[in-house]
N, C-alpha and C positions, 0 to 999 in steps of 0.2 A: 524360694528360700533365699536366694543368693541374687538380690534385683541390681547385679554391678558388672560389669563387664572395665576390662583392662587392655589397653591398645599389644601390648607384646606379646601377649596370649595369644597359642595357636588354638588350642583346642574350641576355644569362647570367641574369639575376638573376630577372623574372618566370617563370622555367619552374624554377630548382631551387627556389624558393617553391613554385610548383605540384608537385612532385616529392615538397617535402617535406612538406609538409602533406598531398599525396594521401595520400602514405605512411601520414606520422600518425593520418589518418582509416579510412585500408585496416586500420592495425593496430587501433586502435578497434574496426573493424566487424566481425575476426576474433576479437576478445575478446567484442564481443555476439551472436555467431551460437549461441553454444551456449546465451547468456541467452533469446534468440529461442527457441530451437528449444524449451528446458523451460519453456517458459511457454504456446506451442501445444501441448505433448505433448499435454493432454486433449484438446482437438479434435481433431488429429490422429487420435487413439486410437477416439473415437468415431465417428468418420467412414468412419476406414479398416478397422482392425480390425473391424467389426461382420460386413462382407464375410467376412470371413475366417473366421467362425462357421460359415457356411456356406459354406465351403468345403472340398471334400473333396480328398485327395489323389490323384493318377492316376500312371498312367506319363507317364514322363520320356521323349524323342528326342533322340539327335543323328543328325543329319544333314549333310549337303555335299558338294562336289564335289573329285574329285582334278585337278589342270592341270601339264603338263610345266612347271615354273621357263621353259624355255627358248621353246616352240616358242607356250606357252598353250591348246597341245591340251589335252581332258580325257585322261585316261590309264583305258581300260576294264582290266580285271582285274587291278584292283591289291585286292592282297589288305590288308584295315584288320582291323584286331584292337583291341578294350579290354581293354587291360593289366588284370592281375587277376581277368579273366573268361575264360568260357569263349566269349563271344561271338566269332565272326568272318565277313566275309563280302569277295566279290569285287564291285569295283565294277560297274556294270553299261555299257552301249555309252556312255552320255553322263558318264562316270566320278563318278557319282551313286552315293553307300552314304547306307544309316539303318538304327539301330539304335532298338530299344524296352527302356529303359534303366528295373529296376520302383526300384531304391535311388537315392534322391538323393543327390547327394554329387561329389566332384571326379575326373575319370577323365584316364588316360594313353591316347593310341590309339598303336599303332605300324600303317604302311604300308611293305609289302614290294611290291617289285614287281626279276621280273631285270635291267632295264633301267636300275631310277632305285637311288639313294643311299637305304639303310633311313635311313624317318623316323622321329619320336615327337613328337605335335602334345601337347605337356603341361596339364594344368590346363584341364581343359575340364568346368566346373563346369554341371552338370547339377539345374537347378530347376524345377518345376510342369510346364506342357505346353506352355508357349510353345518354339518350338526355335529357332539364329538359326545357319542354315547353316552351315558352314565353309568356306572357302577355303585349300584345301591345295595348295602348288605342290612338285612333288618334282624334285631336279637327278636328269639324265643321269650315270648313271652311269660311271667310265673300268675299261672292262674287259682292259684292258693289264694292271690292278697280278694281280701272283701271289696272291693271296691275296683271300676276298671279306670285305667288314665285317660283321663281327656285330653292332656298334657303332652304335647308331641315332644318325644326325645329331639336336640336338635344338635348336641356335642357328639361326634364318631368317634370310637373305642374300640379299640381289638377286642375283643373278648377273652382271651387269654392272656393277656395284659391283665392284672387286677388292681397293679398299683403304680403312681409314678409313669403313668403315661400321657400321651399329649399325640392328637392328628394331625396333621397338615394335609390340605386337597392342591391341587394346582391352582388354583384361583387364589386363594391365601398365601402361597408362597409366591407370586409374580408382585401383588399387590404390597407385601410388607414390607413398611415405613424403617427406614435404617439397615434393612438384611442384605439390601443387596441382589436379593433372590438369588440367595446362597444357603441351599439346604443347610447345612453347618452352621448358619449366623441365626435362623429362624427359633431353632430349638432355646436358643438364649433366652425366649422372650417367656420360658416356663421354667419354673421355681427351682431353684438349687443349679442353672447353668450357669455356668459363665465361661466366656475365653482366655482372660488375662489380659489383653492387649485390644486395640482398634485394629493393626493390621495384619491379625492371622484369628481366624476362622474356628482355632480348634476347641473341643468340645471338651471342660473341664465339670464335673457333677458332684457335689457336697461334699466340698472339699478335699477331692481326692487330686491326682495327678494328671499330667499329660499321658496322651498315649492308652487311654483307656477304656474309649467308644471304641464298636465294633462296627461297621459299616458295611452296609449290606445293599447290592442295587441287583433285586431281581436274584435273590439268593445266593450268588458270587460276594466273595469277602473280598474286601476292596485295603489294598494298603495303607496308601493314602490318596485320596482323589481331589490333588486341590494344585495349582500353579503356586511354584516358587514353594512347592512342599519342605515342609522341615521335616529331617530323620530322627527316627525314632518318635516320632508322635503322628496324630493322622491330622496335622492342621497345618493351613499355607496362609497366601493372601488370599488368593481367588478359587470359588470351587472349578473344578473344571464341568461337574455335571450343568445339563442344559437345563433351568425350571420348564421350559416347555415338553421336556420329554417326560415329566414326572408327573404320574396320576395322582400319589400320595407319598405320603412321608409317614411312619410310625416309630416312637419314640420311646425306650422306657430306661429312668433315670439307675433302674437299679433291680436286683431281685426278680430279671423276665423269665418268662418259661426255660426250660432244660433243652430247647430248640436252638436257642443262642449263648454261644459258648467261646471263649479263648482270649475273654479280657475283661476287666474288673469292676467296671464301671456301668456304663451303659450301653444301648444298643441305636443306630441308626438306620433303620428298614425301606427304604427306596423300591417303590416299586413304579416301574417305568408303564407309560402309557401303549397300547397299541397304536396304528395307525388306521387312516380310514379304508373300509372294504371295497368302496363303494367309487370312488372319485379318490382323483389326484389334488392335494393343496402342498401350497408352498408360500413361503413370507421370506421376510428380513428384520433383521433387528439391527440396531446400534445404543450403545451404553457405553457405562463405565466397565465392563468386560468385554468391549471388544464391538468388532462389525461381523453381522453373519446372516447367513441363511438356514432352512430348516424347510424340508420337504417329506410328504407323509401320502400313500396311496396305494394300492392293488399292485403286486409285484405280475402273480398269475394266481390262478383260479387255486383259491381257498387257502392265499398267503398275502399278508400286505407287511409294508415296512415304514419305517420313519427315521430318519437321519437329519442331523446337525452339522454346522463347522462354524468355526468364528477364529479371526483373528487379531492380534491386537492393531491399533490402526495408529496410534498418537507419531510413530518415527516416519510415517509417509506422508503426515500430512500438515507435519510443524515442523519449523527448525526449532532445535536448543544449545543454548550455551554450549563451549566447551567444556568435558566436566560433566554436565548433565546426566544422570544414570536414567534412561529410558528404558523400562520392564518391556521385553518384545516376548511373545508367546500364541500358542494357537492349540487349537482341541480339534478333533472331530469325534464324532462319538453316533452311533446308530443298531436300531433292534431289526430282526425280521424273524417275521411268526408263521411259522404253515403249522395250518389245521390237517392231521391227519384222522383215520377213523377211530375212534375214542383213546386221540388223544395228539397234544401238540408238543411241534417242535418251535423253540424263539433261539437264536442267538443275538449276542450283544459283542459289542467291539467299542473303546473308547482308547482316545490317542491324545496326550498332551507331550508339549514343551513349553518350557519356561526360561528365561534368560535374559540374564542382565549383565552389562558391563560398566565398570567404575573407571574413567582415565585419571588419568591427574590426582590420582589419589592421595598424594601427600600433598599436595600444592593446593586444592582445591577444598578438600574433606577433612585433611589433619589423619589421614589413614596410616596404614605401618606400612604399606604398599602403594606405588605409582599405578599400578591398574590390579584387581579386583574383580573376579567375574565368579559367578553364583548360578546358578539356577536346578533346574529338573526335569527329568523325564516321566512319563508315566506310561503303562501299556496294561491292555487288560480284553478278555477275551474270554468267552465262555457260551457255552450250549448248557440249557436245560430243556429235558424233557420232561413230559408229562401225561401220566399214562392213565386211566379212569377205566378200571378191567369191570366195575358195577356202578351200583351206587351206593356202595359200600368199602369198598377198595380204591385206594389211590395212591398214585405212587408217582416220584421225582426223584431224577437222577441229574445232578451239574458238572460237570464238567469247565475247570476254566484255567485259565494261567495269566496272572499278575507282575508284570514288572514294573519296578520302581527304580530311578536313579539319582540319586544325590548330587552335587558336586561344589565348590568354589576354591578356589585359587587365588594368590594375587603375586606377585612380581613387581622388580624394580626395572626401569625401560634401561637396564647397561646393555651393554654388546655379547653380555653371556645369558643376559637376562636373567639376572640375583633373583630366585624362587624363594620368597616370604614365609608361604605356608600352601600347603593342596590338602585338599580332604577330595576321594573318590570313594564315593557308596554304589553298592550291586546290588538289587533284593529281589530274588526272584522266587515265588511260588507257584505251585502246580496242584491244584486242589480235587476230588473227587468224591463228590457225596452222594449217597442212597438214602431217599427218604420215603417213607409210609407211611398212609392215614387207614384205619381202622374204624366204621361205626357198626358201633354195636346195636346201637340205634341212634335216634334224631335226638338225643339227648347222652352220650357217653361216647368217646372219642379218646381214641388210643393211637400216639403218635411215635415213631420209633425210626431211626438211622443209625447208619454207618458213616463215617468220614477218615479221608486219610489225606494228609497234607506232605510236601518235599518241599524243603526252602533251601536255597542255595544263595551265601552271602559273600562278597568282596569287600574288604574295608582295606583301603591305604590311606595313611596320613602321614604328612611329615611336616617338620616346622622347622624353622632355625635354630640354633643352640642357641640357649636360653640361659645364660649364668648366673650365679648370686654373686654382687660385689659388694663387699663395705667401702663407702665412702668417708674421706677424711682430709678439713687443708686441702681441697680438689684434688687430689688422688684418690687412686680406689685400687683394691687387693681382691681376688676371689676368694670365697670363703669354701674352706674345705672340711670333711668329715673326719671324724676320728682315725680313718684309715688314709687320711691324705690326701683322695680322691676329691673334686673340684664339683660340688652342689652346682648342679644345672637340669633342666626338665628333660626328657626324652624328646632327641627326635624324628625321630622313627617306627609310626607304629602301623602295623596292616597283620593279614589273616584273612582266608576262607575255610567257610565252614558249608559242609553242605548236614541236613539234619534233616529227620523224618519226625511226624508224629502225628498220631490216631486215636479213635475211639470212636463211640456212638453214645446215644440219651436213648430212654424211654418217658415217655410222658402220657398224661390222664387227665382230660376235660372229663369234667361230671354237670351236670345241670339239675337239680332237683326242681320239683316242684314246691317245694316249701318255702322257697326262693334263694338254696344255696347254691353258690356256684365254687366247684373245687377243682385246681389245675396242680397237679402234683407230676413231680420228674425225677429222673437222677440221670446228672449227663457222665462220662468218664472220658479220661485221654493216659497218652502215653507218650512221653518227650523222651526220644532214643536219646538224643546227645547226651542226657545229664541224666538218664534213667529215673525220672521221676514219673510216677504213676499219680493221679489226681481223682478225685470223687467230688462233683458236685450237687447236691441235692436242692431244691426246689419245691414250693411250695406255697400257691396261692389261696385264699379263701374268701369269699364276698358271699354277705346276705344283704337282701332288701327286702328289709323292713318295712315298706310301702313306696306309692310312687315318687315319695319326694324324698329318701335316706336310704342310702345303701352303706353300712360297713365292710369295710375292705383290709385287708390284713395278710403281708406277702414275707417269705422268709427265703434267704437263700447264700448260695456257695458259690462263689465265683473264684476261679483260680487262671491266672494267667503268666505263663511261661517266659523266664525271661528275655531280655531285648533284644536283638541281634548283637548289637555292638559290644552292650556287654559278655556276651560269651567269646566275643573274640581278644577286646580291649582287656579285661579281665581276667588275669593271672589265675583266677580261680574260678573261671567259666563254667568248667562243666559242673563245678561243686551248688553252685548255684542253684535258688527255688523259684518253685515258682508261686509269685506274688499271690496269695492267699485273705480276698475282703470276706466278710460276714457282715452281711445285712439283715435288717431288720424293719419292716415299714407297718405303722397302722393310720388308718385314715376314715376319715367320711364325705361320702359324694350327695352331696344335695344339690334339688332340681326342687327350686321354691313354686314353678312354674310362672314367675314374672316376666316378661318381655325372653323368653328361652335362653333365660342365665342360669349357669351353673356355679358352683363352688363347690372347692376341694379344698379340704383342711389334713394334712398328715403328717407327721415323727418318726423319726427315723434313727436309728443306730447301727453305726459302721464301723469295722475293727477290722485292721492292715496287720497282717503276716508278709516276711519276707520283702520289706521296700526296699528297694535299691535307692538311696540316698547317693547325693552327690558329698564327696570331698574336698576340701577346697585344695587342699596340698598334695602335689605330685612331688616333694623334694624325695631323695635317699635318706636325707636326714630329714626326721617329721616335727624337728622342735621351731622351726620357721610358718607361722602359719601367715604364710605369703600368699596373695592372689596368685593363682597358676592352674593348671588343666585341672583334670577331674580323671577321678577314678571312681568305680561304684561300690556300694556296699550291698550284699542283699540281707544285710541283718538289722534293717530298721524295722518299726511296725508304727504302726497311726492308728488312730482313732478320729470318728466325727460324729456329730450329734445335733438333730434343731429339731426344728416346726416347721412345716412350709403350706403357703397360701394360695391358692389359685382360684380364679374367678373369668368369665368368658363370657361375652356374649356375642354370638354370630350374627353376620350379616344380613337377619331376617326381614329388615325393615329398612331404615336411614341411618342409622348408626348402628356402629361395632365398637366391640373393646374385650381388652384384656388384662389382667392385676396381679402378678406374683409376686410374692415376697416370703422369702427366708430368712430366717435367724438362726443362727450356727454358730459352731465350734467346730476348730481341726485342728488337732495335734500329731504332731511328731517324734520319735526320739530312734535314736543308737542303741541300739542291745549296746553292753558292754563299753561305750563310748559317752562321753561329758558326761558321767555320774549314771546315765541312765534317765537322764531326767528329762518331763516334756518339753516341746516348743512347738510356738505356733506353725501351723503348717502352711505354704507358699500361697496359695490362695482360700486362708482363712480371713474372708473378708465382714467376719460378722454379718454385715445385714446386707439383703441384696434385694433391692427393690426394679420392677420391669414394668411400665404400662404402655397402653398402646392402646389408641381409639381412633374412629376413622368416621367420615358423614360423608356421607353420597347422594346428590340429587342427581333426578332425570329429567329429560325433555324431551328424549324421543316418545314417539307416540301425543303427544302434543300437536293443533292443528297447525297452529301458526307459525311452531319450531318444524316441523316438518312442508311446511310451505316455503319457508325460507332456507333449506338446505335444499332445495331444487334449484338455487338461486347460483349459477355457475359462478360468482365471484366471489361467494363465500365456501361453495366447494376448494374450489383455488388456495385460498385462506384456511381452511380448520386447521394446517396444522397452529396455528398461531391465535386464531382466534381465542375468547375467556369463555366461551361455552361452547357442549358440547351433546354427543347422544346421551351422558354421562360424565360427571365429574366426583372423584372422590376426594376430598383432604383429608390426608389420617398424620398423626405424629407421635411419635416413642421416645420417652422419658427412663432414661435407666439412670440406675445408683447402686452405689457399690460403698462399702465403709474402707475403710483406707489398709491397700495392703501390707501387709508384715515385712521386711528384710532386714537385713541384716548391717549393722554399722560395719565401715572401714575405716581405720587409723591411719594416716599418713607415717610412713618411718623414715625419717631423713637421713639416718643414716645407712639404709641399707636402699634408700630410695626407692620403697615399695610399699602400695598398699599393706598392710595386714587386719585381720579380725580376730576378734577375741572368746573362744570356744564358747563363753558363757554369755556371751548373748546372741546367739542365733533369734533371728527373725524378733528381736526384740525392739527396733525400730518399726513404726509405721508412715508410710507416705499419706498425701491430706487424701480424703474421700474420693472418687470418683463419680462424675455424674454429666450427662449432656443429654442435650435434645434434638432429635431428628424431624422433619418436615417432610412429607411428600405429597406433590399433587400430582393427578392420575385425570387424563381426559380419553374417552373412548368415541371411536368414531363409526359410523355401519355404511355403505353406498353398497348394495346386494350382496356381490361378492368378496366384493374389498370391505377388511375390516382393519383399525388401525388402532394405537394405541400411543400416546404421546404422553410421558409426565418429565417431573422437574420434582430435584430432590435437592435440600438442604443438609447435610449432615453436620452436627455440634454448631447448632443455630446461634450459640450466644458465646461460641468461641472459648470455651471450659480449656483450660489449659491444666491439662491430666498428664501427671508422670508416668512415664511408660517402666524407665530405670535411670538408672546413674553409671555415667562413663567414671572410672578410673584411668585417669593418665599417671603414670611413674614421674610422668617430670612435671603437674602440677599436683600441690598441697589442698587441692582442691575441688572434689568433684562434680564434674559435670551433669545438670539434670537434660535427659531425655524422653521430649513430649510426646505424648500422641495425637492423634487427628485432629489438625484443625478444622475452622468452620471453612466450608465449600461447597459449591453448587455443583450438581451434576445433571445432567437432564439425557433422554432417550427416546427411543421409539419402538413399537414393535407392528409391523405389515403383516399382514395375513391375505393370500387373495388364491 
């Protein structure tokens, strides 16, 4: 709503500083990763390639399990085929297939079975002898319709999911053009996402607010999991999650099952990969997130584990100006699973820092501060069990505890060292949940828990006194209140709170055979601090009408408890609600059966209880509407409303792609404040267009390309060389209509921005739009597999407003861009 930031502000001004200089520094270290990376090529080269002299080529495996979508039985005799071959085979009792695969290269499987929906698990790219199981869920077929499908399903779908969903496997997330392979940036490229900015990650959905995905890795709710996190919302610059540790990703924009619960919007579902049973592998990466390794194999008998670390590399292996703000930061992050007798144990553990420091800040930047320093901590930790008492009975217990830390500062370099402004954030949670599945049979599913959450918060902030003066004849007088007292912002604000809150869901899959499908819940909670009690109800419904039309139609209650901050910052904390959406979605899924494209067409209506609006005035006296801190309200409410488009086709052949696009409305208003009347909402960006397509040729398995990869000089050579086992070019085109904010008036006599209560968010900035480039070269030598690409991000140099600085001492606002155009390039080893 408010796209301005003002240099003497404490509460604004130290973090879009940090924001923006991360940025500055992120784009930097995106332009030296490829300088990086050709400057180690020969070590690299000698190091790793020499291996691969001696190494010989073998057969290739896939391997995996097939599991009903619904029930998570394996499914014995389901018949797997690889497309283009003659191979095929039935699964066996523990619905376990493997194939001995002699041509490397990328393969189709299709699974038939009478029971389930014909699959086609696509792009299932086959290198050296390492194999990394599959996990195939196939739906329940409805054997009502006249007619059986020829038509292999090829888009994955939760099943309980009915509407406003979207999959991601690991191979799509490594591969995608502009993301970064950053869970959080991928979701973008599906209808109604956006993040607001090029350098933070976070997950904004049909026009609602920051702060309102739920993130979930491995059923542990995650604060925020991203480097250089910003508080109070779950979005940073960089994820800290590893894509190689991630099996899939599931997504739903709004209205999910009564299973996920405690935020307004949508849902983020991460579920991490095993590691191998069987053998030890390990690799290295380097990118624009950093240099790392990642190791994965048999701890002991009927347990393996997988772990990561990376850390940023740009301050060891460049010099920069003085001044220069270099992002330094590191993660690690790792699962281990033992199989016990029906039933397992996995824990999870992930660890990040982030940090940056600013010098020279006023000399260098135009800062309000000589040094500047910003960053975050992250910590997170949990056991989940899982227990299988039949095959009927199933049960999950987690266990975890989340910390998150905020911070930035900045100071003047004197001898007492003049403090500017600090912000210190604590957030720590301790979570414990009970979950149960119930079948009544292979077709009705009764799902039920308990959960109980302890969060304990730190908030200190202080700023400089901050005065009003009337200027005059170059003199100035402070302006004071009717009581005589001297108008100036607080500076002093902090609080801990520690708070408890609970509840549990019930929920109902039904599967008919007439081809309805019904997912009905009602979740509930209880926030001690502010004694509010919450009901949320749920409910999904999908028919299919035959194999090419399904209707689908989701309705639901989402209520989420207010912010940490605000119950502390906020004078009236505990009076506070909590933030109360009503959704509403109808849609239709068509599968034309052309080259395995799908389309989804669906409308939606959204209605906000309880928003916490920002303020822009923090004075005692409120007749000054001065750029200054923020206070919250929770008595706004919003509304949003469109159409949205989606369109896919997977990787089954040579080309892939993808089409979303929205058109919307989102509004805002004040209970009781500026008349009552609408305005546009912060990111109501009207239309919001996503596409993304990709072509991939091969030459592995070719006589003549595999005669000349024997050829030691060009081993030496691949990573440089222009062909490869495989090469993919894909590119992503987004657009966006021009955001909303809000005008500033220069006041020369009191030398401060102001705005004018009647036109909120009545300004728009020009459109947004750019294009991303990525090429992807894959390489196989037995056991060494490698992975070299080259990204161009904002290919033709789009010069996108990010916001506008306000400075007090010019009459003239500053525009601030986003991401220029830049090269970045990587690699990922496997061996």
């Amino acid at each position: 709503m408010y796209n301005r930031f003002r240099k003497s502000n404490f509460s604004v001004c130290p973090f879009v500083y940090y924001r923006k200089d991360a940025f500055a520094a992120f784009t930097y270290m995106q332009k030296k990763t490829s300088i990086a990376f050709r400057s180690n090529r020969m070590n690299l080269r000698s190091a790793l390639l020499t291996v691969l002299l001696f190494t010989a080529n073998s057969l290739c495996d896939i391997t995996g399990v097939v599991f009903d979508s619904f029930t998570k039985k394996p499914i014995p005799g389901c018949v797997v085929e690889v497309s283009g071959t003659e191979l095929s085979q039935k699964t066996d009792e523990n619905g376990a297939f493997h194939f001995e695969i002699k041509i490397e290269g990328s393969y189709n499987l299709i699974f038939r079975h009478e029971n389930y929906v014909l699959y086609k698990r696509s792009d299932v790219y086959v290198s050296g002898r390492k194999t990394e199981p599959l996990h195939i869920d196939l739906d329940p077929a409805i054997h009502s319709l006249q007619s059986i499908s020829v038509t292999a399903k090829v888009v994955d779908k939760n099943p309980e999911m009915v509407t406003s969903t979207g999959t991601f496997l690991n191979s799509e997330l490594l591969r995608a053009p502009g993301a970064l392979a950053d869970v959080q940036r991928i979701v973008q490229n599906l209808p109604g996402v956006v993040s607001g900015a090029d350098n933070v990650n976070e997950v904004i959905v049909r026009g609602g607010m920051r702060n309102e995905n739920l993130f979930l890795i491995d059923n542990i709710e995650v604060i925020n999991p991203n480097h250089f996190a910003e508080e109070n919302s779950g979005g940073g610059v960089l994820s800290l999650l590893n894509p190689l540790l991630v099996r899939k990703l599931v997504f739903s924009a709004g209205a999910p099952p009564a299973l996920y619960g405690g935020k307004a919007s949508s849902v983020i579902d991460v579920t991490l990969r095993e590691g191998n049973d069987e053998q030890v592998f390990a690799g290295a990466d380097l990118g624009v997130t950093g240099a790392g390794f990642h190791i994965e194999g048999p701890a002991w008998p009927g347990s393996n584990f997988i772990f990561s670390a990376n850390k940023s590399y740009l301050d060891l292996v460049s010099k920069f100006e003085p001044g220069t703000a270099v992002p330094k930061y590191w993660a690690a992050q790792g699962k281990l699973k033992q199989s016990l007798k029906n039933s397992t144990v996995s824990l999870l553990s992930m660890f990040g820092d982030s940090y940056i420091e600013i010098e020279n800040g006023k000399e260098t930047h135009g800062l309000s501060a000589d040094v500047i320093n910003s960053g975050s901590k992250n910590f997170l930790s949990g056991i989940n069990w899982e227990r299988k008492f039949n095959d009927r009975v199933h049960s999950l217990m987690t266990i975890s505890a989340v910390n998150n830390k905020f911070r930035n500062f900045g100071y003047n370099t004197t001898s007492d060292r003049d403090m500017v402004f600090s912000n210190e954030t604590a957030v720590r949670e301790y979570t414990l949940k009970l979950e149960s599945e119930l079948f009544l049979n292979d077709f009705i599913k009764i799902k039920s828990g308990l959960f109980g959450k302890r969060a304990e918060i730190d908030i200190e902030r202080k700023n400089r006194d901050d005065t009003l003066f009337f200027y005059e004849n170059d003199q100035k007088w402070p302006l004071k209140d009717s009581a005589g007292n001297t108008i100036h912002t607080a500076a002093f604000r902090s609080g801990s709170i520690k708070s408890e809150n609970g509840g549990g869901f019930l929920s109902s899959s039904l599967f008919f055979d007439s081809g309805i499908r019904l997912v009905t819940g009602v979740r509930g909670g209880y926030f001690r601090y502010t004694g509010e009690a919450v009901v949320d109800p749920r409910v999904g419904i999908s028919y299919v009408l035959n194999d090419m039309l399904t209707f689908n139609s989701s309705f639901g209650i989402q209520n989420q408890f207010p912010d940490n901050s605000d119950l502390i910052l906020n004078s009236k904390g505990r009076s506070l609600k909590a933030k109360r959406a009503v959704t509403g979605v109808f849609g239709v899924d068509c599968s034309p059966g052309i080259a395995g494209i799908n389309i989804v067409v669906e409308s939606f209506y959204k209605r906000y209880n309880n928003l916490s609006l920002d303020y822009l005035y923090d004075f005692s006296d409120q007749q000054f509407y001065f750029l200054r801190g923020y206070r919250r309200s929770g008595e706004g409410e919003g509304k949003s409303y469109g159409i949205e488009f989606f369109s896919e086709k997977k990787l089954t052949d040579m080309f892939s792609f993808s089409l979303a696009y929205s058109h919307s409305r989102s509004y805002w208003k004040y209970v009781g404040s500026t008349n009552g009347e609408w305005f546009r909402g912060d990111y109501d960006y009207r239309n919001v267009l996503t596409f993304t397509g990709g072509y991939k040729f091969e030459l592995a398995g070719k006589a003549w390309y595999d005669k000349l990869k024997r050829n030691l000089l060009v081993k030496l050579s691949s990573p440089i060389l222009p062909f490869a086992d495989r090469q993919e070019f894909s590119v992503r085109f987004s657009y966006r209509g021009g955001r909303p904010y809000t005008p500033f008036y220069y006041d020369a006599s009191y030398k401060r921005w102001s705005y004018r209560p009647n036109e909120l968010n009545t300004a728009q900035m020009d459109p947004y739009h750019r294009l991303d480039f990525r090429w992807e070269r894959r390489y196989s030598y037995g056991l060494i597999k490698a992975i070299f690409y080259f990204e161009v991000q904002n290919l033709y140099n789009r010069k996108n407003i990010w916001t506008f600085l306000y400075d007090d001492q010019k009459d003239i606002p500053a525009k601030v861009y986003q991401l220029p155009v830049f090269p970045s390039g990587g690699f990922i080893i496997g061996f």
